[in-house]
N, CA, C and O of each residue as an XYZ file, in Angstrom:
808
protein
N     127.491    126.925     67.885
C     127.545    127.722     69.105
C     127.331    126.828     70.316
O     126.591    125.857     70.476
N     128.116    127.381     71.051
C     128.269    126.254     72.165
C     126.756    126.550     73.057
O     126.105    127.559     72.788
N     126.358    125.731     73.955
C     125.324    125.488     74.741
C     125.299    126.529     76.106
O     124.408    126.902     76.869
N     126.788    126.795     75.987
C     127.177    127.581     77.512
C     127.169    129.023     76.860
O     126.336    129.779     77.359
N     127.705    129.385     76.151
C     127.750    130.726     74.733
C     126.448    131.091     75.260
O     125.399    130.448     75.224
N     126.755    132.523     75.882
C     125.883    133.982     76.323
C     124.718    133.938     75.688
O     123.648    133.820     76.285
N     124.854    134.049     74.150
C     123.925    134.109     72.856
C     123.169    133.021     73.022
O     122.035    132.953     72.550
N     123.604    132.270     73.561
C     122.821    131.232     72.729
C     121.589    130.569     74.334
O     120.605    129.864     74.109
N     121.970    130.988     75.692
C     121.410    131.220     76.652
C     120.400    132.279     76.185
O     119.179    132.196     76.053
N     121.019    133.023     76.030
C     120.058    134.499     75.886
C     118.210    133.696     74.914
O     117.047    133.463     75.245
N     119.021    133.592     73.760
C     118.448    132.692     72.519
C     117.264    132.218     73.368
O     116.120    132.668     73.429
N     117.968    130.959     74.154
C     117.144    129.831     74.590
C     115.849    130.327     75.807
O     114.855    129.647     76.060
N     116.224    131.810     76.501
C     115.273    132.294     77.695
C     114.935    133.112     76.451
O     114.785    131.935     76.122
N     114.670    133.888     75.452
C     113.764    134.682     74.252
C     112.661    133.343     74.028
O     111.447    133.509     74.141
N     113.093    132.404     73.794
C     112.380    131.300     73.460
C     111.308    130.465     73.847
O     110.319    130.080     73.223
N     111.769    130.224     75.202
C     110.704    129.753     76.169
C     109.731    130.958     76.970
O     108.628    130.761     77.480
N     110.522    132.304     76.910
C     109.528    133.220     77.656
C     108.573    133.606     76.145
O     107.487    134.154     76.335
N     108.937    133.353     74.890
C     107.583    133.424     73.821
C     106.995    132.624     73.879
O     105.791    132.761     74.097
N     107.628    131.277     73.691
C     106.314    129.797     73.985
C     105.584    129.605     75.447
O     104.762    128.700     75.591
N     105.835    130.276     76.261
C     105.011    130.232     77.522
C     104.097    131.317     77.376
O     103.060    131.207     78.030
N     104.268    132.608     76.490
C     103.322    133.350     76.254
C     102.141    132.696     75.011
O     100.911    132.748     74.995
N     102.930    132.210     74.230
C     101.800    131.459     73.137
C     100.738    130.618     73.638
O      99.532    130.666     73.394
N     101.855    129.299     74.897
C     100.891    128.696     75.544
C      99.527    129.574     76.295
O      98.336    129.352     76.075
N      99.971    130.381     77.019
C      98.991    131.100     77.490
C      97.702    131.058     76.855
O      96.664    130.588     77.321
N      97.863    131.533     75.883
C      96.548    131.962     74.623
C      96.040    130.800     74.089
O      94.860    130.750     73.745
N      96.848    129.773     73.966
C      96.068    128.207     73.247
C      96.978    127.334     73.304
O      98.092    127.209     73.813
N      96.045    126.565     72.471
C      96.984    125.140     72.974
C      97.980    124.865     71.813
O      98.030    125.326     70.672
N      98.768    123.951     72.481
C      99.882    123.318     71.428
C      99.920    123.098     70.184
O     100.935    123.149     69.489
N      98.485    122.761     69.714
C      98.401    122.760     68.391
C      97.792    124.067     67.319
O      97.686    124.200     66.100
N      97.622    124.516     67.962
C      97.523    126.188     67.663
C      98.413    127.606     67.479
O      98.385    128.759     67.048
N      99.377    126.393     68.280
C     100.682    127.724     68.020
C     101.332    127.081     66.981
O     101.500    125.866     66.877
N     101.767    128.128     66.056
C     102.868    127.942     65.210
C     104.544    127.808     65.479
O     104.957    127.391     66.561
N     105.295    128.131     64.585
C     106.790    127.880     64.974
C     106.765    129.793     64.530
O     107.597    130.384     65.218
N     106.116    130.583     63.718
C     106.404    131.976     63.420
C     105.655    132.825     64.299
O     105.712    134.050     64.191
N     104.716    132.048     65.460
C     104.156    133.134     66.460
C     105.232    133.071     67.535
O     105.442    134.013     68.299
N     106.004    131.753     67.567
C     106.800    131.786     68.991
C     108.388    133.020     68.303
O     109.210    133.751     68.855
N     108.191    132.765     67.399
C     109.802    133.662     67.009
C     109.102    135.019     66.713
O     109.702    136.064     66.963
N     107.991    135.029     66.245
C     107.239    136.518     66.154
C     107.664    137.580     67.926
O     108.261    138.627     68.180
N     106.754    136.264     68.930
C     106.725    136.912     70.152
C     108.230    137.024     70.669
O     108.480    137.882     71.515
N     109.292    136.149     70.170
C     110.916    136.619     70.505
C     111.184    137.405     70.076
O     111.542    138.261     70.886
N     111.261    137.814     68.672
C     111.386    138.540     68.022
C     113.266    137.968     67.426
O     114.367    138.455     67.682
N     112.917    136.965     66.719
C     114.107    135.965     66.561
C     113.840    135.622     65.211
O     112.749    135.793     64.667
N     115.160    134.983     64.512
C     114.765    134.009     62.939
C     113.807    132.614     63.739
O     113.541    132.205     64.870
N     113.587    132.324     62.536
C     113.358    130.970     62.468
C     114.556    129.835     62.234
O     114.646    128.621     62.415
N     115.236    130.661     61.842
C     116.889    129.823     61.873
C     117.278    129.975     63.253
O     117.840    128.921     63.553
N     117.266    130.702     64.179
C     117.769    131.003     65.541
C     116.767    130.030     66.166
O     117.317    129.439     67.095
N     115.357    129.606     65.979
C     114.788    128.862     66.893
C     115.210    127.715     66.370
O     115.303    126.851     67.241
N     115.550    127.292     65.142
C     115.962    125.839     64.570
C     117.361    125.350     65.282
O     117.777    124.211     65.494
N     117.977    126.738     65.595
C     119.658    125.911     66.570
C     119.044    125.232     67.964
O     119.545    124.248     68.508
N     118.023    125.848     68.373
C     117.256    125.041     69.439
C     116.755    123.911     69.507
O     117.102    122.976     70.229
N     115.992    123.959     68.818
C     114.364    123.155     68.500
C     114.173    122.635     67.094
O     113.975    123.362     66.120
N     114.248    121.349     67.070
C     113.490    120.705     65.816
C     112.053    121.333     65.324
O     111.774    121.705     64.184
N     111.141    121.351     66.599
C     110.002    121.636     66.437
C     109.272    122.154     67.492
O     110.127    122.236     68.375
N     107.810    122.717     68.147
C     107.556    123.362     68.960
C     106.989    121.421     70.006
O     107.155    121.322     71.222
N     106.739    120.924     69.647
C     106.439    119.744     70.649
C     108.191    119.145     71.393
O     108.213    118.742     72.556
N     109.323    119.173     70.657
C     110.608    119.130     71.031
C     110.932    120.059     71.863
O     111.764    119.787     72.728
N     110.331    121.424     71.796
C     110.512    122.277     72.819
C     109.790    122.112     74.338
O     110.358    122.126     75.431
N     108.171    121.932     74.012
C     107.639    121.174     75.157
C     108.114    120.794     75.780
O     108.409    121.268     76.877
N     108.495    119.389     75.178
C     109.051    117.998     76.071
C     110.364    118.373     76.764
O     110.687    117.630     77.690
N     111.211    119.440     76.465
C     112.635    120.108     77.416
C     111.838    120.881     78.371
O     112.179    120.806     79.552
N     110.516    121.843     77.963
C     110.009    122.349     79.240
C     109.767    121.300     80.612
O     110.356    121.350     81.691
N     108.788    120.430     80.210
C     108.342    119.193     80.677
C     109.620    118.347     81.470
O     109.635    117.828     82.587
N     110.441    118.416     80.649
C     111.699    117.647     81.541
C     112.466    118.383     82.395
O     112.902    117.913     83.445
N     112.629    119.299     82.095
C     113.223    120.528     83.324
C     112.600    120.531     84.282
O     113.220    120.646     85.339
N     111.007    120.397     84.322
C     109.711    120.981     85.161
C     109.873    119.592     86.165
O     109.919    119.894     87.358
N     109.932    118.658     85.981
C     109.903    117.145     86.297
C     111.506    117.197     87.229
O     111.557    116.976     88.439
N     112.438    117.452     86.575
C     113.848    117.188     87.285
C     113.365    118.475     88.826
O     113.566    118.455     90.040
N     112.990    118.995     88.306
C     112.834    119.880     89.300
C     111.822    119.667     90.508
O     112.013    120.018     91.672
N     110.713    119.024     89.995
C     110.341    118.640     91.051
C     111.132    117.412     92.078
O     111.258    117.329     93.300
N     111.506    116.676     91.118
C     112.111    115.541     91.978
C     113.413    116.028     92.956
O     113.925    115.657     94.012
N     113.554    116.733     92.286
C     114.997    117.456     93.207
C     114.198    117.643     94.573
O     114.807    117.126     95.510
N     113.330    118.078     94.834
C     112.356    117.987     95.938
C     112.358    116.712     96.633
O     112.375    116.760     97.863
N     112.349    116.052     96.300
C     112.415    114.630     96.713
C     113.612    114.196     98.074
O     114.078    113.064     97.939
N     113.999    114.798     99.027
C     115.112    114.676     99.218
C     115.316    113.679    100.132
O     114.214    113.200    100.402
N     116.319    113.051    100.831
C     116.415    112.028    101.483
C     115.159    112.132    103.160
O     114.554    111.202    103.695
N     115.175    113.208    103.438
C     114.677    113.677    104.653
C     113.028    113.024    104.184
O     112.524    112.026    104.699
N     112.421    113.830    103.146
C     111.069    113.664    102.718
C     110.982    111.488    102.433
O     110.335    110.634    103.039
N     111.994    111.380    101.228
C     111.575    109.735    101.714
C     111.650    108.710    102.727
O     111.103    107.610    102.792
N     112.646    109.457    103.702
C     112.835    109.019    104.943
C     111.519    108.882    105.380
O     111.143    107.754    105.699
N     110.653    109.944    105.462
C     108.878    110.301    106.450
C     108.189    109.295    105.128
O     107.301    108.470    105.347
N     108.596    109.467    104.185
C     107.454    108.435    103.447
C     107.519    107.099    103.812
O     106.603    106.366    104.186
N     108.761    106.846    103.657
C     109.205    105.413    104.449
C     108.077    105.239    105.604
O     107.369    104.239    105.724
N     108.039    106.295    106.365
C     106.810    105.956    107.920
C     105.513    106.191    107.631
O     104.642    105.485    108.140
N     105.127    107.480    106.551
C     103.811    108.025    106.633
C     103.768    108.536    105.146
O     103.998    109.655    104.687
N     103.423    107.427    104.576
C     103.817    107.796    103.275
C     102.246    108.904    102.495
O     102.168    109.711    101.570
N     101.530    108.492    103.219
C     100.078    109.173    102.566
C      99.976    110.774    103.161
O      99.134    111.474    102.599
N     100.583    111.253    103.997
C     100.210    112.714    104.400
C     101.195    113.491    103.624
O     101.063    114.518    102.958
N     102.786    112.326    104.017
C     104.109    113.391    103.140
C     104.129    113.310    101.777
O     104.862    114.037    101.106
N     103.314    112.404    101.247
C     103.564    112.306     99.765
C     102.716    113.585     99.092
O     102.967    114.065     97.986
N     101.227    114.213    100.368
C     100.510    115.238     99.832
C     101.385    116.252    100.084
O     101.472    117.114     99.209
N     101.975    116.350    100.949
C     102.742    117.897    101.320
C     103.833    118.096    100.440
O     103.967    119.281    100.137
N     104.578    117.400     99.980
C     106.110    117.422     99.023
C     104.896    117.527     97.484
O     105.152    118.499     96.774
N     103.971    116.848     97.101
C     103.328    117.197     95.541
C     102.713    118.181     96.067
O     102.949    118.937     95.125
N     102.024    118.929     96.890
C     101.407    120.598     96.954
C     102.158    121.187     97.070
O     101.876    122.256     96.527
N     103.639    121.228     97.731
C     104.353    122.561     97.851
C     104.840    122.049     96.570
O     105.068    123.136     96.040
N     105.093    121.372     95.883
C     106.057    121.473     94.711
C     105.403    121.891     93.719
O     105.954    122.640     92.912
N     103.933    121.455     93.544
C     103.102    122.341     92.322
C     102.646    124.045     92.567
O     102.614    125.048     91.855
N     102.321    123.709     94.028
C     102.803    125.714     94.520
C     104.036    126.297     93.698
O     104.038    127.290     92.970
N     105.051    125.457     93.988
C     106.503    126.577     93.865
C     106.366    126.654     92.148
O     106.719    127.731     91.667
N     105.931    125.702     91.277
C     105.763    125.902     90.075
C     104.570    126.299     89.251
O     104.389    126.033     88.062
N     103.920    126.856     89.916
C     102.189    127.360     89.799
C     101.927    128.117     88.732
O     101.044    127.492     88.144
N     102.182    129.164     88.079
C     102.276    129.771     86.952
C     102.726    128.767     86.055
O     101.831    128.079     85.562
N     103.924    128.509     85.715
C     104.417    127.442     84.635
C     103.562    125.994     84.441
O     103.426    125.553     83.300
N     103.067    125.370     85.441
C     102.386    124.605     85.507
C     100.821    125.056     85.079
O     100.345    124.182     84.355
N     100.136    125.864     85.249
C      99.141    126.137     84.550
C      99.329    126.487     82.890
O      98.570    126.124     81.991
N     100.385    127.181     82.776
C     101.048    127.500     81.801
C     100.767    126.191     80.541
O     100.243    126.356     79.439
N     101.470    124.489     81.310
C     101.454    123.933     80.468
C     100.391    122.487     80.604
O     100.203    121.471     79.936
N      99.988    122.932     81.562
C      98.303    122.071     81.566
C      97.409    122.585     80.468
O      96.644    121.885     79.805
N      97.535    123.500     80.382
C      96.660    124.202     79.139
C      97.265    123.662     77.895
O      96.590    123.261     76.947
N      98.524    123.668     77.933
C      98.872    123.279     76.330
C      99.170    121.829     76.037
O      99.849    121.643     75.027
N      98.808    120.801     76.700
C      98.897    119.388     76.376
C      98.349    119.152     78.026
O      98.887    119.579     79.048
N      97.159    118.367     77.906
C      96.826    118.110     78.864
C      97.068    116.609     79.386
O      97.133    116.283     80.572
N      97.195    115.726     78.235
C      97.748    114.223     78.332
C      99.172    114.410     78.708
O      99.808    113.557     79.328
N      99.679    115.601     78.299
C     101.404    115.235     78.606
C     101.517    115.812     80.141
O     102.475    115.540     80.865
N     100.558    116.535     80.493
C     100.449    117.366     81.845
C     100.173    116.491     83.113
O     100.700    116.727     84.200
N      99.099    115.220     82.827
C      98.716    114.318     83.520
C     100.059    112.601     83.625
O     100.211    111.760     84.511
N     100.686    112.778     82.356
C     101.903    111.813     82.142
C     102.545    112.700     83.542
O     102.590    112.237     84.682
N     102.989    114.002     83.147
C     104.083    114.295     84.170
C     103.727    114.288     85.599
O     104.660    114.055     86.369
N     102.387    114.528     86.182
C     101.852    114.202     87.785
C     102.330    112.828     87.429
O     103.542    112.697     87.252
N     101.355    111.531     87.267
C     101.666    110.434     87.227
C     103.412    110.324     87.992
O     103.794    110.103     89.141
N     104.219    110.635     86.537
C     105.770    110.161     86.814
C     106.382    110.621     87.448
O     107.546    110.224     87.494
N     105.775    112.194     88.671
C     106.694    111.871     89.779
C     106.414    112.208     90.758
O     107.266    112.388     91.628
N     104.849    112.457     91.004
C     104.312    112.161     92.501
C     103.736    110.558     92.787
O     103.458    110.158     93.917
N     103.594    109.604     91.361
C     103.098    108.461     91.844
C     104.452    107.634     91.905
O     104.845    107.288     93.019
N     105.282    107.252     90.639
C     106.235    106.300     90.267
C     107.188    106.746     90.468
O     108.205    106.100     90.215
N     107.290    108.451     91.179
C     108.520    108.698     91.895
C     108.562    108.308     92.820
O     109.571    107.660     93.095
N     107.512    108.463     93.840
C     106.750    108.297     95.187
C     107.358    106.417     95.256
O     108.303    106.024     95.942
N     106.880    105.941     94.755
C     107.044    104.564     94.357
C     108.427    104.183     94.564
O     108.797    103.323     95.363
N     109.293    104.984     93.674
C     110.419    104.134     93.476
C     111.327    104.548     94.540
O     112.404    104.026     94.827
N     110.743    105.584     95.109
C     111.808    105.766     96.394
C     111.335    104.959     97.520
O     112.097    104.986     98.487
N     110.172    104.176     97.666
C     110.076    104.206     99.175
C     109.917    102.163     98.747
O     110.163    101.318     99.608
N     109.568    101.877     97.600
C     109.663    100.033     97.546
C     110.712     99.748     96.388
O     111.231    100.595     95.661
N     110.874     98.630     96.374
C     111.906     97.879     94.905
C     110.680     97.110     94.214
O     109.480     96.996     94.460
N     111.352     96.748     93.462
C     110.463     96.254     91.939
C     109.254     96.744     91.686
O     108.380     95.878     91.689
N     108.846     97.974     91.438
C     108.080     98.581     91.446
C     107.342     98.461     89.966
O     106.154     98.691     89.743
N     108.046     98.170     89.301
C     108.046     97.984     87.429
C     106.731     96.723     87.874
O     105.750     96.800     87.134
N     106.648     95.591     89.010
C     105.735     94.572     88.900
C     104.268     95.244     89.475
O     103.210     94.628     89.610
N     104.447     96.284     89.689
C     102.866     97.241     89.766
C     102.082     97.162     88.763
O     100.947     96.891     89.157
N     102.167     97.309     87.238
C     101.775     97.021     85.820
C     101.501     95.701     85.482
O     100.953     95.256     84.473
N     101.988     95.087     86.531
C     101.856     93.508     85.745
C     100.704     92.785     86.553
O     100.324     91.622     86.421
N     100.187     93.868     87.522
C      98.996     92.851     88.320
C      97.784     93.648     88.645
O      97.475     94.445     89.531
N      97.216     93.139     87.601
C      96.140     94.643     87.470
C      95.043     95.002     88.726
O      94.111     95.711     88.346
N      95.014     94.606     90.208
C      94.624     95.236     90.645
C      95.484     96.032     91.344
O      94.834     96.974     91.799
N      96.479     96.095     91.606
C      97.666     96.977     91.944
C      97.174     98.009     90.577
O      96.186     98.712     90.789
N      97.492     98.056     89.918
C      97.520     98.753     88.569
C      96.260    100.058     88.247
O      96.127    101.209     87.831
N      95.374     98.648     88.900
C      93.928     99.839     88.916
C      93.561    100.436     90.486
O      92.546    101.008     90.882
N      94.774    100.071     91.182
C      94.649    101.202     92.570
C      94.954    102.164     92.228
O      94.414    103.271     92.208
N      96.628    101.479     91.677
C      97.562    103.116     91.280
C      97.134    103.944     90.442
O      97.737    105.010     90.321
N      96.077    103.687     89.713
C      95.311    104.866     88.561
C      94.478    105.372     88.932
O      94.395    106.573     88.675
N      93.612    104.841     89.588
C      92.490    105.419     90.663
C      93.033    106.235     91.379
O      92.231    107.150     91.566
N      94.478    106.516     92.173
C      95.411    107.866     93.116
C      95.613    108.771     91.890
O      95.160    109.912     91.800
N      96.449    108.046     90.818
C      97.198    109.006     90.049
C      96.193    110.337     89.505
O      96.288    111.556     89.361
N      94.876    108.915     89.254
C      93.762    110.319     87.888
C      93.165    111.298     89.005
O      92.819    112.456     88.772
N      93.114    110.837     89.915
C      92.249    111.904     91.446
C      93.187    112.910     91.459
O      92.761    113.997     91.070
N      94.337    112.863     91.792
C      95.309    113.601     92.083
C      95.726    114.818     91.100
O      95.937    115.991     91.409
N      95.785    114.198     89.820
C      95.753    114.601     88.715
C      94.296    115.669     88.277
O      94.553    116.697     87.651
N      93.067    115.417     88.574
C      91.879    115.845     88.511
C      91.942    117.333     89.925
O      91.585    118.494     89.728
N      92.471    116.788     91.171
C      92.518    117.810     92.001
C      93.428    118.822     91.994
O      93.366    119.819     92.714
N      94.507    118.515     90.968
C      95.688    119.787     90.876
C      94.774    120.336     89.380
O      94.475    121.529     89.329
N      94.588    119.909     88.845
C      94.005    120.356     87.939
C      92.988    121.398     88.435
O      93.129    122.613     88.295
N      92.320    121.007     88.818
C      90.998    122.025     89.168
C      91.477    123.008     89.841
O      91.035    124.131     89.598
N      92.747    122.790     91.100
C      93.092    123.909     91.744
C      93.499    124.982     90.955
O      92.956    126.085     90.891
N      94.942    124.414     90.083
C      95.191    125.271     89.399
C      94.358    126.552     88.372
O      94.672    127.742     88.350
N      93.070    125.791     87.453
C      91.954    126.588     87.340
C      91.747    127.005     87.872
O      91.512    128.040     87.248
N      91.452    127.302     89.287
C      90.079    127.985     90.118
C      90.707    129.730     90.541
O      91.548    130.046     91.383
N      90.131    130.369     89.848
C      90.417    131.961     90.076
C      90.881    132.317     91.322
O      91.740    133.197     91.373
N      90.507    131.837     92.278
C      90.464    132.278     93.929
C      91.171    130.631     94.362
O      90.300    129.786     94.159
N      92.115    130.169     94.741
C      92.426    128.513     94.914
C      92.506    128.753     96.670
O      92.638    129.757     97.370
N      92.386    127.591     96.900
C      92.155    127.148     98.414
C      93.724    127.464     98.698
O      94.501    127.633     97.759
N      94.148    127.534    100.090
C      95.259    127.997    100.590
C      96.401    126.180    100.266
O      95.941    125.039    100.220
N      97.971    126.640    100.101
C      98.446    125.283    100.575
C      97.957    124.543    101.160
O      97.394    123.498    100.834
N      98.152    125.095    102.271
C      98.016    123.518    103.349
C      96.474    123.462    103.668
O      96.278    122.517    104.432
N      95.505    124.015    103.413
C      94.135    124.029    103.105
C      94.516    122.259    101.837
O      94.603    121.045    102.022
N      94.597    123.009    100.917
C      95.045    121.994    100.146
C      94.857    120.411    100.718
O      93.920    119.618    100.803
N      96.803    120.420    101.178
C      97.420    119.329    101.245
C      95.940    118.290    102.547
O      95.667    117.113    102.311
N      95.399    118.909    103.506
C      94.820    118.675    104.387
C      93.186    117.916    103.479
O      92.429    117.000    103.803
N      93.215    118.705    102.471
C      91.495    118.267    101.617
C      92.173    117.099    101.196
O      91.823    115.927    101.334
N      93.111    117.531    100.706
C      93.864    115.947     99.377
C      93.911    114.423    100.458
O      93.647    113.248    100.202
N      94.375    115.115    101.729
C      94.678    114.112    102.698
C      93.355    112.817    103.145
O      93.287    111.590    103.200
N      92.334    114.161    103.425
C      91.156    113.399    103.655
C      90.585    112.934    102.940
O      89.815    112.028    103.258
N      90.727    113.378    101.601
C      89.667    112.364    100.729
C      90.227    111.217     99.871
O      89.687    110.431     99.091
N      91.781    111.431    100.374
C      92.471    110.096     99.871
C      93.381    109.099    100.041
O      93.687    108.201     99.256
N      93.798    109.338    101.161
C      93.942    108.825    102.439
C      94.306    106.981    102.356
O      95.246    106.194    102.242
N      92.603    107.043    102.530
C      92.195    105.868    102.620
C      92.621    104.956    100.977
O      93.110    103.829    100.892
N      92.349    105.616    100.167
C      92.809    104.657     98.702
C      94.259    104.551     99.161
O      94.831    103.461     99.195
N      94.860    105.714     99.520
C      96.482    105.233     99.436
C      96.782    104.295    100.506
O      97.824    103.653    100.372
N      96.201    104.125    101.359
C      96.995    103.458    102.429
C      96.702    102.036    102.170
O      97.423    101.071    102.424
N      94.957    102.064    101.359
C      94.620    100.926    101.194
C      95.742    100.098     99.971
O      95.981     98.895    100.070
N      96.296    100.902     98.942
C      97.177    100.393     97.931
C      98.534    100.536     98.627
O      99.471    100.655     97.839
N      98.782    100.547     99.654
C     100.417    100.970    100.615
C     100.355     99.126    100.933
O     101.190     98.326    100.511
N      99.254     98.822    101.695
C      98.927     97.673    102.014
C      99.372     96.498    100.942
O     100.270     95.655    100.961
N      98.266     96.851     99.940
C      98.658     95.796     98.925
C      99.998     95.829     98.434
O     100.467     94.931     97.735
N     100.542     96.724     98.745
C     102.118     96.756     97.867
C     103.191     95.730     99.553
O     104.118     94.949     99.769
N     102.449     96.300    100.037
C     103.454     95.299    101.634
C     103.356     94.134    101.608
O     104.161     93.263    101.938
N     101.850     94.044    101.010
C     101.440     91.850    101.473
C     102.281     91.652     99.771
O     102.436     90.442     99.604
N     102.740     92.320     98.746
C     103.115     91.854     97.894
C     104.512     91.150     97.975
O     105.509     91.718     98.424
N     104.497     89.625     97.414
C     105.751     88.786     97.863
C     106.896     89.056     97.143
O     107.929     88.527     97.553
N     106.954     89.793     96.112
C     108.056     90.117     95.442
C     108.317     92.125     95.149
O     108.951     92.706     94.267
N     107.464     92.702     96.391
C     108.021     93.977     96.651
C     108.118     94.438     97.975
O     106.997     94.388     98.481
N     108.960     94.865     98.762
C     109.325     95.357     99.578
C     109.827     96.910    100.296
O     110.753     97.497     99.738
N     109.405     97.322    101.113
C     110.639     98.697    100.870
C     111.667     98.755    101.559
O     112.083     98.013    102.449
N     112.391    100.413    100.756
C     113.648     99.545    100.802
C     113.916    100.254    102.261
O     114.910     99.952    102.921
């Protein structure tokens, strides 16, 4: 059955609206492959034309969730990063975890290492690869390395908590806290990436 085939769309939204309900209730390793087709109300042969397995399904949530943010990314926004890269880089990652706020709590709960991989890869090393070149030599010089982890895990720690918090601080409440209390690390690692002799932006 083809990928574009009605059925097999249909199939694929039965699928993810059961595994986003499973996630709900626990984590990844707690759900089975017969609670997510239970809650579709599907074979297990119908989830197998999909999905190898329920972590194969993840990782298509995860990659959809990711393309989508970056689509955010647009020339206008790296243009301002290009000038002010520490205020716009908070406002483009808060409205973009806003616009995905349900789903994103959704799957912080159910893999929390793969939840913190996906901040990382595209508010830091997206952030990154749009606004310098050779960015890959960030890893290779470990105090660059241990700036950029020191932004990523904060960042990562403060969407996190928002997302938890029953009552969450407003957007731009938000973007304005994120600003002030980190500010200074980013601009201080903006620096080191400028005096660096083999990166530039572009």
């Amino acid at each position: 059955m083809s990928n574009n085939d009605l059925r097999y769309i249909k199939t694929e939204e039965l699928i993810r609206n059961a595994f986003f309900a499973c996630c709900s209730e626990r984590t990844i390793e707690e759900i089975h492959i017969k609670d997510i087709c239970a809650k579709a109300r599907i074979s297990r042969n119908a989830f197998y034309g999909h999905y190898e397995n329920k972590y194969q399904l993840l990782e298509a949530v995860y990659k959809d969730v990711e393309k989508n943010m970056l689509e955010d990314l647009t020339p206008e926004i790296i243009s301002s990063l290009s000038r002010d890269a520490t205020y716009t880089v908070h406002e483009w990652c808060i409205r973009s975890v806003n616009r995905e706020r349900d789903l994103l709590k959704i799957l912080a709960k159910s893999s929390q290492p793969r939840f913190r991989e996906m901040i990382h890869s595209v508010f830091i090393d997206g952030t990154l690869r749009a606004v310098f070149t050779n960015t890959e030599l960030i890893d290779q010089d470990p105090s660059l390395r241990m700036s950029k982890m020191y932004i990523a895990d904060g960042l990562v720690s403060i969407i996190l908590a928002w997302l938890n918090e029953p009552e969450p601080i407003g957007e731009q409440e938000l973007i304005d806290f994120l600003y002030d209390i980190s500010h200074a690390a980013a601009a201080y690692f903006y620096r080191q990436l400028d005096s660096h002799p083999q990166i530039s932006r572009r």
